[in-house]
N, C-alpha and C positions, 0 to 999 in steps of 0.2 A: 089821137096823137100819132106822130109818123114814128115809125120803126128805127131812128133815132133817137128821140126821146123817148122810147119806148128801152133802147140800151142806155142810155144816159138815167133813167130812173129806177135801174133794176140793176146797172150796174154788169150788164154783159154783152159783149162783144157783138154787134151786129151780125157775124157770121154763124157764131153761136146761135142766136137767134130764128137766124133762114136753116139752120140745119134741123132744131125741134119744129117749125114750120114742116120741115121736108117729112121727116119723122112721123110726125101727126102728133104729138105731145102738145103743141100748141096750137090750137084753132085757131084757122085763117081771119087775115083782119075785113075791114070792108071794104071791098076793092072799089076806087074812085076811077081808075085808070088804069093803063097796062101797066103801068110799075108804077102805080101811088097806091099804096090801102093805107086805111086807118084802124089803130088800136085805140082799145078801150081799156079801164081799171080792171075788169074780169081780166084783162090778157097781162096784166101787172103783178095779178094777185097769183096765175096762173106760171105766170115766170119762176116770182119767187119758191113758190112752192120745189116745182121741177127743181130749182140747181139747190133749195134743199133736201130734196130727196136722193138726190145724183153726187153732191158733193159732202152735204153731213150724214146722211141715212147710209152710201156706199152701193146703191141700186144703180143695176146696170142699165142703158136704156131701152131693152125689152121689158125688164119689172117694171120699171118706173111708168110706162106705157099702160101694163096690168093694170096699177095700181091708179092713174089716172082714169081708165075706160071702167073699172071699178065705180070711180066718186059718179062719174057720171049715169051710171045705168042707176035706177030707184031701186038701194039697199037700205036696207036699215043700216045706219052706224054700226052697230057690233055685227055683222055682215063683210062689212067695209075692213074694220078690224081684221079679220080674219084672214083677206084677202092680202092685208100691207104683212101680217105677219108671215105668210106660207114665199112673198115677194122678196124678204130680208135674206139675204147673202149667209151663208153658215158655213165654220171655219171647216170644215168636213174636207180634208184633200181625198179626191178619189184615189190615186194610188196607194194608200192604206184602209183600201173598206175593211178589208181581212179584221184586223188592229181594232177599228173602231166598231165590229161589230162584236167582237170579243168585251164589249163596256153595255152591251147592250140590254142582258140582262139586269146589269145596278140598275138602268137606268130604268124599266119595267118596275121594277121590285123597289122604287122610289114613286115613282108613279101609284100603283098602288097603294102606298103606305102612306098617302097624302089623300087618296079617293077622288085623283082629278078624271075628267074627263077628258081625254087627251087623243088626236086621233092614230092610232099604228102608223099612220103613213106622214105623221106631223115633220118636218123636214128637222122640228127642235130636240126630238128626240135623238137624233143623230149629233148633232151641234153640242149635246151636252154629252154624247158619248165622246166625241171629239176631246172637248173639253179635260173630260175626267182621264181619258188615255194618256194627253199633254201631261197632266200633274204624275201621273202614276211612274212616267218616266223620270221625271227627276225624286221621284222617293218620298210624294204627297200624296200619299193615298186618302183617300176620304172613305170612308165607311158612309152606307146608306143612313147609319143612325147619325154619321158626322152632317148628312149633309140634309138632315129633315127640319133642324131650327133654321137654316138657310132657306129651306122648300116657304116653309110657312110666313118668314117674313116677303118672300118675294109674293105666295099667295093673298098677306094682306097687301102689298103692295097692289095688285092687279084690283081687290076689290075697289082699291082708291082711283085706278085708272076709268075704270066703268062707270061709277057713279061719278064721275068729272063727266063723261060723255053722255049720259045718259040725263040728267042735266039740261043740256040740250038738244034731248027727244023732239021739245015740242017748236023746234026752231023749221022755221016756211022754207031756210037756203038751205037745202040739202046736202049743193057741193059745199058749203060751210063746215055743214055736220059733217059728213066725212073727211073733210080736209082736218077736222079736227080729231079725227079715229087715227089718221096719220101722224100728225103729229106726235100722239102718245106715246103711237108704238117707235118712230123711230126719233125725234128731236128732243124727247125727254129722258130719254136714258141717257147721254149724255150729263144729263142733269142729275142725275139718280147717282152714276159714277162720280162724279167730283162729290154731292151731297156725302157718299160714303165714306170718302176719302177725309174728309173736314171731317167728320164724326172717328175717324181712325184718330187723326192727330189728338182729336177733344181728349179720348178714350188716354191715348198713352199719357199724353201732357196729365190726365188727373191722376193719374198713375203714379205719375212721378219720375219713368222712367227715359223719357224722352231724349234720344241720345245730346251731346253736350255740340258735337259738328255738325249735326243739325241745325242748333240754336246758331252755332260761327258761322251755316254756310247761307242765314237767312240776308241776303241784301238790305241793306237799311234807303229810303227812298232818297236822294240828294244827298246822300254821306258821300265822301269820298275817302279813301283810305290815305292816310298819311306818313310817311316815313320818321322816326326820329330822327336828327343829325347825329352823326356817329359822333359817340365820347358824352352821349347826353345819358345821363343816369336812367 
């Protein structure tokens, strides 16, 4: 396909396109001419991935680069993994290291008390010292013992991420298998946050306690609001 239908079928901007070309994010197509090449479905599949890792994941395009010359060299998927995790963006502003290094011990003495295996120099370690410094400001503090049934669901959570990819170990495309270690880590969290969110509502609504302007402020699908005439009972 020419590099038109190649934005016509992925939905991006032909310039957008010559720019990941310039980049190296996208491998060149097969050049027919001085300005004719042609793509292929690898270069389709390879599209989408990039502006999802760029546009839903929030990788800049030096990581997103990483994370692609990654799928490409012979890793193992949970290799691969590791690689899109240490790549992901974390809310750490450096003009507060001071701040977030003071959350650093919780986050140690959380670690431990789980028995992960985690590395000192994990960038997620900081991310969640971030994290916990935000709440501690507005008057949320979370004790280590608050926040270890939150540790352990997220721990079964990850078991469920691994044995989805590992799964397909025994799969011949490689960049398949690793495109799918990406995935996990960044196009399913998404998924994971609304999941939680739905189960927050389940939670109150069986409660009972579900506020009443909530229920008014839910849109009903082609209702339209109606006025009574004035002087009508």
């Amino acid at each position: 396909m020419r590099i038109s239908d190649l934005s016509r079928l992925s939905g991006t901007p032909v310039g957008t396109i010559k720019y990941y070309l310039r980049e190296g994010l996208l491998p060149p197509g097969r050049q027919l001419g001085a300005t004719l090449s042609l793509y292929g479905d690898e270069h389709l599949q390879r599209l989408r991935l990039i502006r999802a890792l760029t546009a839903r994941g929030g990788l800049s395009i030096a990581a997103t680069r990483d994370v692609l010359t990654a799928m490409e060299e012979p890793l193992e998927p949970l290799a691969t993994l590791g690689v899109v995790h240490y790549a992901l963006p974390t809310p750490v502003d450096a003009a507060e290291t001071d701040a977030v290094d003071e959350q650093a011990s919780q986050v140690d003495e959380l670690v431990r008390a789980m028995g992960w295996d985690v590395s000192e120099d994990s960038p997620h370690r900081r991310a969640l010292a971030a994290s916990l410094m935000d709440l501690g400001r507005i008057g949320a503090d979370y004790s280590t013992e608050d926040l270890l049934p939150y540790a352990e669901l997220a721990a079964a959570a990850a078991k469920l991420d691994l044995d989805r990819i590992k799964e397909l170990d025994n799969s011949e495309d490689r960049f398949k298998l690793a495109e799918h270690a990406a995935i996990v880590v960044l196009l399913l969290e998404p998924v994971l946050a609304v999941l939680r969110r739905l189960a927050q509502e389940n939670e109150t609504r069986r409660r009972g306690v579900w506020a009443r302007t909530a229920e008014a402020a839910e849109p009903r699908l082609g209702h339209v609001p109606t006025t009574a005439p004035e002087g009508s009972p």
